[in-house]
C-alpha positions as CSV (number, residue, x, y, z in Angstrom):
1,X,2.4,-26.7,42.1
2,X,-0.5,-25.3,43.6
3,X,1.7,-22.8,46.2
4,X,3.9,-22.4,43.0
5,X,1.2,-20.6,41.3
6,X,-0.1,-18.9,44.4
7,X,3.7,-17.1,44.8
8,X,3.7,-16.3,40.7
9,X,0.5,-14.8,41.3
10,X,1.5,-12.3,44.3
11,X,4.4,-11.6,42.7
12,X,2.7,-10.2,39.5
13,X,-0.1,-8.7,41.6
14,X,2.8,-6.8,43.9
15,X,4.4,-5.9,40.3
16,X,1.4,-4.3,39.0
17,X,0.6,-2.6,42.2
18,X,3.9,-0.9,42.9
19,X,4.1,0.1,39.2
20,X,0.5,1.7,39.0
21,X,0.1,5.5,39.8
22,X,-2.8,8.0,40.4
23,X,-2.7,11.8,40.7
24,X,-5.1,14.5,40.3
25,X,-5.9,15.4,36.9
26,X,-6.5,19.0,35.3
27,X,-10.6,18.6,35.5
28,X,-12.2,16.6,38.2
29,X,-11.2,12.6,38.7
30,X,-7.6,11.4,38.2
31,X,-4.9,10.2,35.8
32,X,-4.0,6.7,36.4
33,X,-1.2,5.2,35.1
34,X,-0.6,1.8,34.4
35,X,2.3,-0.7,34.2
36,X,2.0,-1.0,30.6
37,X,4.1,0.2,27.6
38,X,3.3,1.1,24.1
39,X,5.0,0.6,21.2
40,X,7.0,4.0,21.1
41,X,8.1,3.1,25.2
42,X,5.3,5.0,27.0
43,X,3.8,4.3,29.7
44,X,0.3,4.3,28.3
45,X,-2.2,6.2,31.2
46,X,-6.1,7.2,31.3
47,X,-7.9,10.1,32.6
48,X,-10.9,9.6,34.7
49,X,-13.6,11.6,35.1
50,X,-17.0,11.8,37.0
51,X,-20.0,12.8,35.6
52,X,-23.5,13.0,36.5
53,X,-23.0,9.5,38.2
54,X,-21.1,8.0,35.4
55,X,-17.6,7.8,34.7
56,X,-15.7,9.5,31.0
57,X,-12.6,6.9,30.5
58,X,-10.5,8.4,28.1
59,X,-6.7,8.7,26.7
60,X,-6.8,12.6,26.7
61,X,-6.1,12.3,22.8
62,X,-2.8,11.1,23.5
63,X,-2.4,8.2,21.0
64,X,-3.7,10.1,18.1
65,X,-1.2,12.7,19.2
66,X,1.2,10.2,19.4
67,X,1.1,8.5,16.1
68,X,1.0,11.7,14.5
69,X,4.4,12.9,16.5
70,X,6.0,10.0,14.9
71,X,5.1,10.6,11.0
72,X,2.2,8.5,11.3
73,X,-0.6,10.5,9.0
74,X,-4.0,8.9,9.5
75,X,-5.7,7.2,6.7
76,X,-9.1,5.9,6.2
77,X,-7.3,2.3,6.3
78,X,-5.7,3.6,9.6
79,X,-9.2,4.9,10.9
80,X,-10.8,1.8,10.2
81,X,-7.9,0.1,12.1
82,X,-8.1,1.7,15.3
83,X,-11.9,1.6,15.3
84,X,-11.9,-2.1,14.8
85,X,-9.3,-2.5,18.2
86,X,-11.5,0.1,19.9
87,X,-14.8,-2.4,19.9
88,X,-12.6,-5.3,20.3
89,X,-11.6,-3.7,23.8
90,X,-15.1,-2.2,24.4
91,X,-14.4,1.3,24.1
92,X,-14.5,3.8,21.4
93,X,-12.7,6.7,19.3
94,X,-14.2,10.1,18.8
95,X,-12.7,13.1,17.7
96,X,-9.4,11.4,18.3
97,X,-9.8,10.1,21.9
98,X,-10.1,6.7,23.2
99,X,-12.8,6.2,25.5
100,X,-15.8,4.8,27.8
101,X,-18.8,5.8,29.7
102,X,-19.5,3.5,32.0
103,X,-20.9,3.1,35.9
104,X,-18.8,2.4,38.9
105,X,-19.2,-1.2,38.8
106,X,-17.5,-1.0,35.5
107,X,-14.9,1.7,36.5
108,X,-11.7,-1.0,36.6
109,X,-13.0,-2.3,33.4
110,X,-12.7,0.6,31.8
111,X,-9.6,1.8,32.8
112,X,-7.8,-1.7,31.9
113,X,-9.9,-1.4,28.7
114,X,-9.1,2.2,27.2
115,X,-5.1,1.7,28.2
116,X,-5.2,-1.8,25.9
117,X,-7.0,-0.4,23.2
118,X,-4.0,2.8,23.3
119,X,-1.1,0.1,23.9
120,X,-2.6,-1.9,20.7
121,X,-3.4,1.2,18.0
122,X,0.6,2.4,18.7
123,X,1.5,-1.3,16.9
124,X,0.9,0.7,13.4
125,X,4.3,2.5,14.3
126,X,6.0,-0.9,14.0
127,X,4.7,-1.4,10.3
128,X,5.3,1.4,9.1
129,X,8.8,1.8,10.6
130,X,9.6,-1.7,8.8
131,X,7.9,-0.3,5.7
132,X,9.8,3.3,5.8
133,X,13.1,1.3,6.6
134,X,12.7,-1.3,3.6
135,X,12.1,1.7,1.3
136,X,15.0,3.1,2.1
137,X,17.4,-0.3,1.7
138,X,15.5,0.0,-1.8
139,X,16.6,3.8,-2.4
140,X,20.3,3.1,-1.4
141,X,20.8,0.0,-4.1
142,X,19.0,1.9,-6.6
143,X,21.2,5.3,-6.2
144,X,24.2,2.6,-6.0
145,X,22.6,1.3,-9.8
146,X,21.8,4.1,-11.2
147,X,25.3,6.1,-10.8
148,X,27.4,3.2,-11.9
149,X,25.1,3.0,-15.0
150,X,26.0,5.5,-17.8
151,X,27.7,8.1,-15.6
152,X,29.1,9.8,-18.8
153,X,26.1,9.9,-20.6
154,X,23.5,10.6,-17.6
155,X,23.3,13.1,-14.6
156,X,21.3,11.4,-11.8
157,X,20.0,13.5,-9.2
158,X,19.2,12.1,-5.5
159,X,15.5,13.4,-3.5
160,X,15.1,16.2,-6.4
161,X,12.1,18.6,-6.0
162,X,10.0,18.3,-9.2
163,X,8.2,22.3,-9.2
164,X,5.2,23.2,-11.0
165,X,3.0,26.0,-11.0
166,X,0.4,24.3,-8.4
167,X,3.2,22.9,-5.9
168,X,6.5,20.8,-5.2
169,X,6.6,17.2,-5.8
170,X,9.5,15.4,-4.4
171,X,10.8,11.9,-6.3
172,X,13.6,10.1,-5.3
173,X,16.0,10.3,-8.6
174,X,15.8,11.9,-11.5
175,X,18.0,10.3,-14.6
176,X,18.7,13.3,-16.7
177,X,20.6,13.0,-20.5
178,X,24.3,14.9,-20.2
179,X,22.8,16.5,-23.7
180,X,19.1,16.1,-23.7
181,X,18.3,13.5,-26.5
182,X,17.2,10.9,-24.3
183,X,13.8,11.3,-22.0
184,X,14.3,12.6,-18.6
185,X,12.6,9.6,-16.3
186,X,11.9,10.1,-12.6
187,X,11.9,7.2,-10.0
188,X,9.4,7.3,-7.2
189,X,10.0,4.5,-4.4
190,X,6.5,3.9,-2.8
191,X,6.5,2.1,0.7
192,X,3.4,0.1,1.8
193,X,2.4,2.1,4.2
194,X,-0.8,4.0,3.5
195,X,-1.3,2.6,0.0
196,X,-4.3,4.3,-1.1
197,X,-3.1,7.9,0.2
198,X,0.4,7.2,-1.8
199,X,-1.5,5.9,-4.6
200,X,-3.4,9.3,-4.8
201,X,-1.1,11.3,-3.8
202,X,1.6,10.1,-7.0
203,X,-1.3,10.1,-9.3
204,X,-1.7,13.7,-8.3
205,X,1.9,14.0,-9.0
206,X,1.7,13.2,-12.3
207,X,-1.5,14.2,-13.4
208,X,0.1,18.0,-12.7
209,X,3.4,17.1,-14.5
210,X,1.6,15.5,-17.9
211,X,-0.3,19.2,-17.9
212,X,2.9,20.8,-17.2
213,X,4.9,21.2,-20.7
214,X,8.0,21.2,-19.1
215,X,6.9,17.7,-18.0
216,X,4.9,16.2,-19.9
217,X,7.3,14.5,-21.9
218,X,9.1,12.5,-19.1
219,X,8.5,9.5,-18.3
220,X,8.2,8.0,-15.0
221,X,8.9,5.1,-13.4
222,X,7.1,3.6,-9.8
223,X,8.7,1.0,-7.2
224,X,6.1,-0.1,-5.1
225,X,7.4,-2.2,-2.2
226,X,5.8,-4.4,-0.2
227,X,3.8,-4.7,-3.2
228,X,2.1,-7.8,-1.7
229,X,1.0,-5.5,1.2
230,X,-1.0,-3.2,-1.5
231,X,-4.8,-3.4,-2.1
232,X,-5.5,-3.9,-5.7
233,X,-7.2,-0.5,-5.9
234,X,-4.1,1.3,-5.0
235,X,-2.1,-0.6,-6.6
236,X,-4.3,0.4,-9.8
237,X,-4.0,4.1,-9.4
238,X,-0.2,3.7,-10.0
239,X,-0.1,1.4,-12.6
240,X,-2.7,3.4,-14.8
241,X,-0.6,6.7,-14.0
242,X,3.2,5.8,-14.4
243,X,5.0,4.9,-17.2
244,X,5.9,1.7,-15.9
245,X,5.4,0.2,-12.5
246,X,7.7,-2.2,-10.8
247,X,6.5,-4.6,-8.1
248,X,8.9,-5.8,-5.4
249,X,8.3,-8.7,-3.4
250,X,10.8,-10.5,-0.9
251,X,10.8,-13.3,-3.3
252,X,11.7,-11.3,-6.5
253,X,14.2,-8.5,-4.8
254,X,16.7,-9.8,-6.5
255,X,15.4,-10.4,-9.9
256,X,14.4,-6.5,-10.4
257,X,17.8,-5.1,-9.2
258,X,19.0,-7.2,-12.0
259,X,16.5,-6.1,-14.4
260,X,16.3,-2.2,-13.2
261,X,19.0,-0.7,-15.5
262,X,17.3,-2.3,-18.2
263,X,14.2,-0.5,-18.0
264,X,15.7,2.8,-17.0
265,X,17.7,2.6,-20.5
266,X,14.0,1.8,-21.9
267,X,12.7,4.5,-20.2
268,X,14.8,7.2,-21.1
269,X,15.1,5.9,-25.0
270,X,11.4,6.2,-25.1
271,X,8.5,8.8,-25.4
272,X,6.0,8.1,-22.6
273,X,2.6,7.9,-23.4
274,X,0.6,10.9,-22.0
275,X,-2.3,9.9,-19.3
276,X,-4.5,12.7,-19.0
C-alpha cells in the first residue's frame, strides 16, 4: 500500500509540475500560473513581485474583474464574502486585488494561498447563475399565466420599461385593462441574489412611481424567489413598498402558481394604498 501511495504521489506531483507555468511579468518578478481552475474555467494565476526584500503576491485585479465581466455587481454582502475567504487563506483584498506581502521563506505559501483564495471568491458565479436561472423558470410560467388569464379583457405586456421623469424602471409584466376601469398592476420577479441591493433598488422603484401621477395609482405586485435565501431586512424593504408580496419557496412553488391569477384579479380590481 505503501509503494501504492508513493506512485499516487509522483503522479500528482508530475501533474502539477507539468501543468504550472512562469513567465516574465509587465513590472519586475513573474506571473505564475497554476494547475487550478475557477469557477468560470480559468486558469486562476498570480503575479509576483519583489520589493525591498519582500515579496507583493497578488491576482492583478483579475477576480474582481472577472466577476464583474459576468454580471456579478458587488454588494456589501459580496464584499463581506470575499473578505471572509481572503483571511481564511491568509491573504487580503484591497482596492480589488487579492494579495500578500510576505518574505521568501513564505513565497510558495503565498502563491498557493492568493490562487485559492481567487479560485474560491469565483464560487458566487455559481449562486447566482442558479438564482438568475430560477428567476427566469419563474418569468416563463408566469407570462404562460397571465396571457391565458383574461386575454379579452387585459393587455399584458412582457420586460416593459416603466419611464418617469428621474429614470427607467424595468418590470417584468405589466397587466393593463383593454378599457382602463380596472388598476394597471406591475409584476417584478426578484431573484435572491443580492437581496438588499434588489430590495433597495425596487423600493426606489416605487417610491418614484407613487410620486409620479401617472403611477401612483397602480398597484404592484413582488415575487421574491429563493425567498428563504433573503435576510429579513431585505425582505422588509419589499414588503413595506409593494402592494403585495409573494414568497416562493421550493416547497410552496406549486401552491402560488395556483393561487397567482387570483391575486392578479385582486390586484387590478383594487385601489393600492399609497406608500410614501
Amino acid at each position: 500500500m505503501q509503494e501504492a501511495c508513493s506512485e499516487i504521489k509522483q503522479m500528482v506531483a508530475h501533474y502539477l509540475t507539468e501543468n504550472l507555468r512562469a513567465s516574465p511579468s509587465l513590472k519586475s518578478g513573474c506571473t505564475i500560473t497554476l494547475p487550478i481552475k475557477s469557477v468560470d474555467d480559468r486558469w486562476i494565476f498570480v503575479i509576483v513581485e519583489e520589493r525591498y526584500a519582500v515579496y507583493r503576491v497578488h491576482d492583478g485585479g483579475k477576480t474582481d474583474s472577472a466577476l464583474f465581466s459576468h454580471g456579478l455587481k458587488m454588494t456589501e454582502s459580496d464584499t463581506d464574502f470575499i473578505a471572509a475567504v481572503a483571511r481564511k487563506y491568509g491573504v487580503f483584498v484591497e482596492n480589488k486585488v487579492v494579495q500578500r506581502i510576505c518574505p521568501k521563506a513564505e513565497l510558495s505559501e503565498a502563491i498557493v494561498g492568493v490562487a485559492e483564495a481567487a479560485a474560491v471568491m469565483t464560487a458566487q458565479l455559481i449562486s447566482s447563475r442558479v438564482a438568475e436561472a430560477e428567476a427566469q423558470q419563474v418569468h416563463s410560467r408566469i407570462s404562460e399565466i397571465l396571457h391565458l388569464w383574461k386575454p379579452k379583457e387585459f393587455i399584458i405586456e412582457e420586460n416593459p420599461d416603466i419611464v418617469t421623469d428621474v429614470t427607467t424602471h424595468k418590470v417584468n409584466f405589466i397587466a393593463k385593462d383593454r378599457i382602463s376601469i380596472h388598476t394597471p398592476t406591475t409584476v417584478k420577479i426578484l431573484p435572491p441574489s443580492n437581496p438588499r441591493d434588489r430590495a433597495e433598488r425596487y423600493g426606489f422603484m416605487l417610491y418614484d412611481m407613487k410620486v409620479n401621477p401617472k403611477y401612483s395609482g397602480w398597484s404592484n405586485l413582488a415575487i421574491v424567489t429563493g425567498a428563504n435565501n433573503w435576510s429579513a431586512p431585505a425582505l422588509d424593504i419589499v414588503k413595506r413598498m409593494a402592494t403585495k408580496t409573494i414568497e416562493v419557496t421550493p416547497e410552496n412553488r406549486d401552491e402560488v402558481e395556483f393561487l397567482f391569477p387570483q391575486v392578479i384579479e385582486d390586484l387590478t380590481a383594487s385601489k393600492p394604498e399609497l406608500h410614501l
